[in-house]
C-alpha positions as CSV (number, residue, x, y, z in Angstrom):
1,X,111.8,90.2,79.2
2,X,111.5,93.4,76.4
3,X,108.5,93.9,75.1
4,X,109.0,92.8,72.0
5,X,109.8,89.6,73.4
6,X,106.5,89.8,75.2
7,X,104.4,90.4,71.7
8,X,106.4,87.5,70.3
9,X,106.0,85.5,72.8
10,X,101.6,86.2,72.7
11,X,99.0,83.9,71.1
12,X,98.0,84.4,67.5
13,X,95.2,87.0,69.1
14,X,97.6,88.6,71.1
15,X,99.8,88.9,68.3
16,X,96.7,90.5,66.0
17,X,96.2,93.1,68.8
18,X,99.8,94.1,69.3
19,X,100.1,94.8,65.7
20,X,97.1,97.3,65.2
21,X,98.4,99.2,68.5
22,X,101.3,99.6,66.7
23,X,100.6,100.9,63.5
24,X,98.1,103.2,65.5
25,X,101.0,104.4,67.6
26,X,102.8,105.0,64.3
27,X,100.1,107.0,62.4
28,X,99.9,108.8,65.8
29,X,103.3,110.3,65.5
30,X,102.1,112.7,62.7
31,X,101.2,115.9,63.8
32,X,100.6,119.0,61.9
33,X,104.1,120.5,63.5
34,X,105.8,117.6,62.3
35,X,103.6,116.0,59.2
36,X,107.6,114.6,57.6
37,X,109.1,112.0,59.6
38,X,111.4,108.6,58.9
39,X,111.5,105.9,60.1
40,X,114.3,106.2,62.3
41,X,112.2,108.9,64.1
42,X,109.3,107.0,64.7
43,X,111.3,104.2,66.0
44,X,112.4,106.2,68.5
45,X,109.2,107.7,69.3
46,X,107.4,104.5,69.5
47,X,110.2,102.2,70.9
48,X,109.7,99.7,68.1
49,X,112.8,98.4,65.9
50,X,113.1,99.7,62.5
51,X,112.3,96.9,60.8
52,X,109.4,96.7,62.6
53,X,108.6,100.3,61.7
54,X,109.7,99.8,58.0
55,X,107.2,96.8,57.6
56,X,104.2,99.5,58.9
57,X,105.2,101.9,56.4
58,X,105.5,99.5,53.6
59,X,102.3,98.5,54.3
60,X,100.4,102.1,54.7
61,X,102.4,102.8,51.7
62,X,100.8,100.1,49.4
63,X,97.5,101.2,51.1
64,X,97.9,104.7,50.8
65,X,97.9,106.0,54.1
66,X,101.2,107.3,53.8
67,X,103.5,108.4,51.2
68,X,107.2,108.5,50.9
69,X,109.2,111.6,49.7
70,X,111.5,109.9,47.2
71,X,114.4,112.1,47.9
72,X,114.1,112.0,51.7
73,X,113.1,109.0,52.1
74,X,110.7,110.3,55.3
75,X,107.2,109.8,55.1
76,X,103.9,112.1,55.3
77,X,100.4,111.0,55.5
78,X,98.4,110.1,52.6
79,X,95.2,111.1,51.0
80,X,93.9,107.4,51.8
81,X,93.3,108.4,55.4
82,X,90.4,111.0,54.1
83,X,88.8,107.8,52.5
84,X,88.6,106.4,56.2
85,X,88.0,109.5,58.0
86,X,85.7,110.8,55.0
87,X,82.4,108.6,56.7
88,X,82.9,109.9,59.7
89,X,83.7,114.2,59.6
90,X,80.4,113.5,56.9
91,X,78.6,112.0,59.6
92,X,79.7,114.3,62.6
93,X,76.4,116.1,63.0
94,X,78.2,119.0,65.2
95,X,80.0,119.6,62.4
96,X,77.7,120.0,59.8
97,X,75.7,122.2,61.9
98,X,78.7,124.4,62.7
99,X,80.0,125.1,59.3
100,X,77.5,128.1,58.0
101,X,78.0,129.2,61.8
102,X,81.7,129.7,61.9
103,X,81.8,131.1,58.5
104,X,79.4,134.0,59.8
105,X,81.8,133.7,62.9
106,X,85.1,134.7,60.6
107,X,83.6,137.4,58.7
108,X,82.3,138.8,61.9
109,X,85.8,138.3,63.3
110,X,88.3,138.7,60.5
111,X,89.8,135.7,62.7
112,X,90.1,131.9,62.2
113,X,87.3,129.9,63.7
114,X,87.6,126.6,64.6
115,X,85.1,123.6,65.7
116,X,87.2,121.0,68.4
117,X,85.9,118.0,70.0
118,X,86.6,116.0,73.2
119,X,88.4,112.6,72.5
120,X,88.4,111.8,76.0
121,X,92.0,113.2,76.9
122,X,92.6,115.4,74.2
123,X,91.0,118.5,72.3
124,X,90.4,118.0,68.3
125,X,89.8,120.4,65.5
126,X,87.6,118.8,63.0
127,X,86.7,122.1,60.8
128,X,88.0,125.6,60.1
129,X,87.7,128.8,58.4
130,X,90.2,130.2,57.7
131,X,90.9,134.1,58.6
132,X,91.7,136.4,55.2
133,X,94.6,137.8,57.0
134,X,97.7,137.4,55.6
135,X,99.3,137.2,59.0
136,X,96.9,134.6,61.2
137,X,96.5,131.4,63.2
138,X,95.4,128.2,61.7
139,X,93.9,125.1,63.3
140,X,94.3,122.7,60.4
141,X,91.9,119.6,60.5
142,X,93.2,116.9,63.1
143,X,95.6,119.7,65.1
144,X,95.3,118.2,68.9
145,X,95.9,120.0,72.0
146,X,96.9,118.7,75.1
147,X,98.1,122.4,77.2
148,X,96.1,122.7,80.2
149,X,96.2,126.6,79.0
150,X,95.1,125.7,75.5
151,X,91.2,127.6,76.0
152,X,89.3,124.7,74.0
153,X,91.2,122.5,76.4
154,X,90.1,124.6,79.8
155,X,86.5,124.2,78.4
156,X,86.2,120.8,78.1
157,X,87.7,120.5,81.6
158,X,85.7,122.7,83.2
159,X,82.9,120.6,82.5
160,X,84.2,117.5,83.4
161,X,84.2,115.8,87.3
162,X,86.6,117.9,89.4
163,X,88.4,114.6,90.2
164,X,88.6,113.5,87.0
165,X,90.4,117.3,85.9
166,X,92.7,116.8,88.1
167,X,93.5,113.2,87.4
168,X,94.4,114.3,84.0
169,X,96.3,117.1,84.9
170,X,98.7,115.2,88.2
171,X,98.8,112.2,85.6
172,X,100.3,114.5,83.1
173,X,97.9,113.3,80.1
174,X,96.9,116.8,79.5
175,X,100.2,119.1,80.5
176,X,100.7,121.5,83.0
177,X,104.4,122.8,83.0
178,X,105.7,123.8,87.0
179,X,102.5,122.2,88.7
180,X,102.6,122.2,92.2
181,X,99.5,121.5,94.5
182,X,98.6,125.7,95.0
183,X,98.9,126.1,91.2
184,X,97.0,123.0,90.3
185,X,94.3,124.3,93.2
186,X,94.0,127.7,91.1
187,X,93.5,126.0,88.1
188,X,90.6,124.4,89.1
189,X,89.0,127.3,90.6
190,X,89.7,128.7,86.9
191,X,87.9,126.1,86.0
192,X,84.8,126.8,87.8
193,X,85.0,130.4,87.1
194,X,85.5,129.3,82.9
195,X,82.2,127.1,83.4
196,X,80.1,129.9,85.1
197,X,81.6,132.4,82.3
198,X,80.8,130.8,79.5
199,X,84.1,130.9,77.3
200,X,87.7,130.2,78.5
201,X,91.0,132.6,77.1
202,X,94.2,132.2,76.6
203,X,96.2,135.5,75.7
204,X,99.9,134.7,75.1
205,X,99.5,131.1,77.8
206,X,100.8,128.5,75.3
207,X,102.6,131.1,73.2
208,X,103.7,134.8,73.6
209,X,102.1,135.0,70.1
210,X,98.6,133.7,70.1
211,X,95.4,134.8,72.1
212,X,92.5,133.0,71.5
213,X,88.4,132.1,73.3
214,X,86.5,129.1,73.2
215,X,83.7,128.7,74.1
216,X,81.6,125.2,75.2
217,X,79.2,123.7,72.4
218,X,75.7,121.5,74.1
219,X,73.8,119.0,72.7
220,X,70.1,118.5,74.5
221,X,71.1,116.6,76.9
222,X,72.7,119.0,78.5
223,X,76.2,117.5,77.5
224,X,79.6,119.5,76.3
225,X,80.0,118.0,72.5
226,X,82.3,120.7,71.2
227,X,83.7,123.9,71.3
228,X,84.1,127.0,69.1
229,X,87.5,128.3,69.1
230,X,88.8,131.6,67.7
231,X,93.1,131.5,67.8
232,X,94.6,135.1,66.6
233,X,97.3,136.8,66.7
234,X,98.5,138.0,69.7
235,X,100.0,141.5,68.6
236,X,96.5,142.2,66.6
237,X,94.2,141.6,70.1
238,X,93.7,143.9,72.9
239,X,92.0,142.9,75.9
240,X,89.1,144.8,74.9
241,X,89.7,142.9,71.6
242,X,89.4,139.9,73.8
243,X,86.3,140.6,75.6
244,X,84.6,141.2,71.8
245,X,86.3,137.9,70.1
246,X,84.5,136.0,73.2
247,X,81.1,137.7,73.1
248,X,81.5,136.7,69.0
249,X,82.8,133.2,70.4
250,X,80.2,132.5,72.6
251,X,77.3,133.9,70.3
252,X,78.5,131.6,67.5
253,X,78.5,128.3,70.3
254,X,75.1,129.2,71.6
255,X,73.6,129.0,67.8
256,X,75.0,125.9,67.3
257,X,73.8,124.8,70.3
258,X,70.0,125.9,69.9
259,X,70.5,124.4,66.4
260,X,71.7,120.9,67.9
261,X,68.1,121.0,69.9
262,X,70.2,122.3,73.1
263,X,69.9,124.9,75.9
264,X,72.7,127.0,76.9
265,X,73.8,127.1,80.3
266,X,76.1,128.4,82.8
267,X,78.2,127.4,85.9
């Protein structure tokens, strides 16, 4: 049985559910490498029929989650999506207290700064300043990362369970290109030496023209609830440049920190 025949198949609850995981698996297909798709493409992404797919849009459309390029005919997200996210990045305390921080943190730089968060499985940007450079590296609001090599990504790992690190990384939710069980091994002794640091790197990992530091964010329990994240061009840091973006780094995460009622720590 397909499982299409499955959903129509399902009691009228059944039904309900099917339908909101798949309009969440369609919005999900927008990223900010690919904010234009149709609906051909999200079929395939999803493995929904079109018509299926065409009744989503028509409905995010009238809603205003999406909108529809009228020569195209592909679709981008619409502004009605801040209206439901709008409560929330308001409400996000981490980011509220962050803002002043990594505007300091940009001037001090001449980088961008960026404030990500942990959704579980995946690393988050929900605010950024821009740097003034005419050549630099964005993280627009909403960009995930899933690279193991990603820094904000090897922060929030290195302070999660060892077992649950690597259950992420064998399962392939967070992506680890060529793993094998010595290079998964040396990742998580990484790890451990990113959580002792203080701030993880990256320098040309995910791509031969980005370096960037992040560095972990902690509320007063103890707990990781964000991380600072400076991306830059590659060609424009040394690794002496390196070493002084993650002193800035970790400076800016251990204010918002102590202004989130935290303690810093190490290891």
């Amino acid at each position: 049985m397909t499982t299409t025949a499955v959903r129509d198949s399902a009691d009228g609850e059944g039904r309900g559910s099917s339908v909101i995981v798949n309009a969440i698996a369609v919005l999900r297909c927008f990223s900010t490498e690919e904010p234009l798709l149709g609906v051909t493409e999200i079929a395939s992404r999803v493995g929904m029929h079109k018509s299926t797919v065409s009744r989503i849009m028509a409905t995010f459309e009238a809603e205003n989650l999406v909108r529809q390029d009228p020569e195209t005919r592909r679709y981008t997200l619409g502004l009605g999506l801040i209206a439901v996210a709008g409560p929330l990045l308001a409400d996000l305390e981490e980011r509220r207290v962050a803002y002043p921080v990594l505007q300091e943190l940009t001037e001090r730089t001449g980088e961008t700064s960026a404030l990500m968060v942990w959704d579980n499985n995946e690393s988050m940007c929900v605010e950024q300043i821009a740097s003034h450079h005419q050549v630099k590296h964005t993280t627009p609001l909403g960009t995930r990362y899933h690279d193991s090599f990603s820094s904000s990504i090897q922060v929030f790992l290195a302070h999660e369970p060892v077992e649950r690190a690597r259950s992420l990384l064998t399962s392939g939710t967070i992506a680890f290109p060529g793993m094998d069980d010595e290079a998964l091994e040396a990742y998580l002794i990484r790890l451990k030496e990113t959580s002792a640091r203080g701030y993880a790197t990256n320098y040309g990992e995910t791509s031969l023209d980005e370096a960037s530091v992040a560095a972990p964010v902690f509320d007063h329990r103890g707990n990781v609830v964000a991380a600072v994240l400076i991306p830059a061009p590659r060609f424009r840091v040394s690794i002496d440049t390196l070493q002084i973006l993650a002193d800035a780094c970790t400076d800016a995460a251990a204010k918002i920190t102590t202004r989130l009622g935290g303690v810093v720590r190490r290891g």
